[in-house]
C-alpha positions as CSV (number, residue, x, y, z in Angstrom):
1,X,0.0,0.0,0.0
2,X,2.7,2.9,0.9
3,X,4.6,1.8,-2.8
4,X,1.3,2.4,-4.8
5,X,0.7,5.8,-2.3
6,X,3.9,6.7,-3.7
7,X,4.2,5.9,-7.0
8,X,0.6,7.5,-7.1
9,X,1.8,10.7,-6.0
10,X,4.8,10.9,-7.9
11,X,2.7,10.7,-11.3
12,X,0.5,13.6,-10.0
13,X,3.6,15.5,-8.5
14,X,5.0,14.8,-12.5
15,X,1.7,15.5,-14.2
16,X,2.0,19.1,-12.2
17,X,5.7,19.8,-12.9
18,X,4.5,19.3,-16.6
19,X,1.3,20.7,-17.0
20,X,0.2,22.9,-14.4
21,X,0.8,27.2,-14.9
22,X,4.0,28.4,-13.8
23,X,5.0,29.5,-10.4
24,X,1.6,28.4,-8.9
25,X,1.4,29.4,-5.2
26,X,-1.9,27.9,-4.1
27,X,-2.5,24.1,-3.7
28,X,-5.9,22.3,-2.9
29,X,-6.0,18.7,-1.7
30,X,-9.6,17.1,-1.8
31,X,-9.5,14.2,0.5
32,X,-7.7,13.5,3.5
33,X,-7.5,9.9,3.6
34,X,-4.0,8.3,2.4
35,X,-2.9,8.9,-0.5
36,X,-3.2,12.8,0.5
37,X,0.1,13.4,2.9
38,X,1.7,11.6,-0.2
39,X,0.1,13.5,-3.3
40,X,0.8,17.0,-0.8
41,X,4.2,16.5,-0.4
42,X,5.0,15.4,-4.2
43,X,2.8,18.7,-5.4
44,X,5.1,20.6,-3.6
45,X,8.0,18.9,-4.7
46,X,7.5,19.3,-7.9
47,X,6.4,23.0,-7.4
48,X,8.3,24.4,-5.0
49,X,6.3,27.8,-5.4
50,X,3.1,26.3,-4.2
51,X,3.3,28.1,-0.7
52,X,-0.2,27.5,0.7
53,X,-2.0,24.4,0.9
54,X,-5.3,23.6,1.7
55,X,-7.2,20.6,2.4
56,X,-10.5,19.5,1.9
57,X,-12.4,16.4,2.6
58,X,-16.0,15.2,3.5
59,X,-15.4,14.9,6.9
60,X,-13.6,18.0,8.5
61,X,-11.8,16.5,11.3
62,X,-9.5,14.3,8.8
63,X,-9.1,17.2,6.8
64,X,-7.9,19.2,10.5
65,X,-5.7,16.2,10.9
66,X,-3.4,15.9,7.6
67,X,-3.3,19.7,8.1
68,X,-1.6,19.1,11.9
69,X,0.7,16.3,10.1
70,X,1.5,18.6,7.4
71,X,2.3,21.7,9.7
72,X,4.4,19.5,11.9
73,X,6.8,18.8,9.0
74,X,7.1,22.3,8.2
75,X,4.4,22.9,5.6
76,X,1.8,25.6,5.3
77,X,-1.6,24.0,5.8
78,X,-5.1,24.5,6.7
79,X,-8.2,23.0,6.2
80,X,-11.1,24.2,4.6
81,X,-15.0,23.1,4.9
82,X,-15.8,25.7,1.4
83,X,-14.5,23.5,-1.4
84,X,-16.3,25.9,-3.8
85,X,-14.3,29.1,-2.7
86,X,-11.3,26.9,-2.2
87,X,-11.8,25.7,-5.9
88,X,-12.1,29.1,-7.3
89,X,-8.8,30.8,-5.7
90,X,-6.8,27.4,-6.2
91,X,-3.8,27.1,-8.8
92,X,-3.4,23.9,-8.7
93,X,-6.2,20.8,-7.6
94,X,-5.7,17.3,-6.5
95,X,-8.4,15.2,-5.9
96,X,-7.3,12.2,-3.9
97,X,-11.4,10.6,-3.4
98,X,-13.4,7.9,-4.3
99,X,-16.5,10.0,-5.1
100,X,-19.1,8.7,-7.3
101,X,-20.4,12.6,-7.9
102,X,-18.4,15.3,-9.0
103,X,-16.8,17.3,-6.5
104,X,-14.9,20.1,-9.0
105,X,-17.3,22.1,-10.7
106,X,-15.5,23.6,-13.7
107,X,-17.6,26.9,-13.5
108,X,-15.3,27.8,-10.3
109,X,-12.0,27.0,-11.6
110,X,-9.8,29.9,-12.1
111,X,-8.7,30.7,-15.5
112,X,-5.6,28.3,-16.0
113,X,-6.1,26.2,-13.4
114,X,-4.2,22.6,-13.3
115,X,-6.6,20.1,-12.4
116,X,-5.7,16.9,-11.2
117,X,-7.9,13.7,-10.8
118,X,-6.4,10.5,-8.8
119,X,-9.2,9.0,-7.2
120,X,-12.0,8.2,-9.7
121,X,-10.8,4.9,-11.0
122,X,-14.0,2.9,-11.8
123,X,-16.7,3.0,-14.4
124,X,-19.2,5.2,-12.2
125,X,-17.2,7.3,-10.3
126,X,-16.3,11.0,-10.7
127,X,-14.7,13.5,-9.1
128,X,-15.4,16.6,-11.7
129,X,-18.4,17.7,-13.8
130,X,-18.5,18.1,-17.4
131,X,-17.8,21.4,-17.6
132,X,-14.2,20.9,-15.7
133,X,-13.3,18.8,-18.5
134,X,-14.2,20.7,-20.8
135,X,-12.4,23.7,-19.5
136,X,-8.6,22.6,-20.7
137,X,-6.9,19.6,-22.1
138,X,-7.6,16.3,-20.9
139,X,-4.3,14.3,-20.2
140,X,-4.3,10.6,-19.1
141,X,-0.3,9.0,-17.4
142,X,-1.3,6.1,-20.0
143,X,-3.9,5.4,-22.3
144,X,-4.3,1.7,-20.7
145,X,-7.7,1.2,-19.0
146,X,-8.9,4.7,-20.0
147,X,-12.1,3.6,-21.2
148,X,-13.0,2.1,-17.8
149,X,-12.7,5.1,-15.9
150,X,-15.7,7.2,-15.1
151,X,-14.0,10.6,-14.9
152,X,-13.6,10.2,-18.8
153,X,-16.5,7.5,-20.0
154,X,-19.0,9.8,-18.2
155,X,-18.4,13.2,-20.0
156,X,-17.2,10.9,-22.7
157,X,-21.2,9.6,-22.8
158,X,-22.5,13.0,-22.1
159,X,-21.0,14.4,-25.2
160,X,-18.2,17.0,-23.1
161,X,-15.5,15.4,-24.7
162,X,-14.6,12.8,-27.1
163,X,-11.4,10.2,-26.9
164,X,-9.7,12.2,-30.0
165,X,-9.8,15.1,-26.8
166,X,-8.2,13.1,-24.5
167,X,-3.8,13.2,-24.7
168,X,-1.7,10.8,-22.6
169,X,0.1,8.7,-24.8
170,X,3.4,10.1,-24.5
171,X,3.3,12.3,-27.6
172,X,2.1,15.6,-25.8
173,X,4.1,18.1,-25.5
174,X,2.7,19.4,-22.4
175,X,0.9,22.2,-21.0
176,X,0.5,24.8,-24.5
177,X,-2.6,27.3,-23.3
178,X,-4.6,27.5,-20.2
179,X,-8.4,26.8,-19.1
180,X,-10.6,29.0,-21.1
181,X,-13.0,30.6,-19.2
């Protein structure tokens, strides 16, 4: 379990050193359980400017507690019960959940916004709506087992994006615009 915690957060810490705006200073975590000490630390590894974290999660007192772990090694961390208003002022957002209805809504995103979605790895889960994906470019770490993932079969289905939208085969260059509003 702490390898795959690991090697899960150093593909989001990568995925953010590639694609997300530079010299980002604000960091949202959504979920507190644990993968999100991990996917915390390799955010801020990977983006050494991210200066304030906060952390969200369903229940607030796990979301107080990975904030007292994180401040105890040094890091800048608070929780936050307002995902919305923590989504809007956010640079950069990693959601470490299982949720099986979007979290994210894409009409609070910031303009250039990196989004990043761990979680939702089964057909009917989700962890942002439609509109979030349609917002930027849609990058997968691999194309294997991409059409059995709900946070791109669902807005897939619902017409937000089609697989020819979707990059992640090693061929990208990497971040080239950001979100339009």
């Amino acid at each position: 379990e702490a390898m795959t915690y690991r090697k899960t957060a150093a593909i989001s810490g990568l995925g953010t050193a590639l694609l997300a705006p530079p010299k980002p200073s604000k960091l949202l975590i959504v979920g507190a359980g644990g993968l999100g000490p991990h996917v915390a630390m390799a955010h801020i590894a990977a983006r050494p400017s991210l200066s304030s974290l906060r952390i969200w999660n369903r229940s607030a007192p796990r979301a107080e507690a990975l904030a007292a772990d994180l401040r105890a090694q040094g890091i800048r961390a608070e929780a936050t019960q307002d995902l919305d208003a923590a989504v809007a002022e956010a640079d950069v957002i990693s959601c470490v959940t299982m949720s099986r209805k979007p979290l994210i809504k894409g009409a609070l995103l910031k303009p250039g916004a990196h989004v990043d979605l761990v979680g939702a790895y089964l057909p009917d889960m989700r962890e942002a709506d439609d509109d979030t994906m349609r917002r930027g470019t849609v990058y997968t770490c691999c194309d294997r087992g991409r059409d059995e993932v709900g946070e791109l079969t669902l807005p897939v289905a619902n017409g937000a994006l089609s697989w020819d939208d979707i990059r992640g085969d090693g061929r990208s260059s990497g971040r080239v615009h950001v979100c339009h509003p």
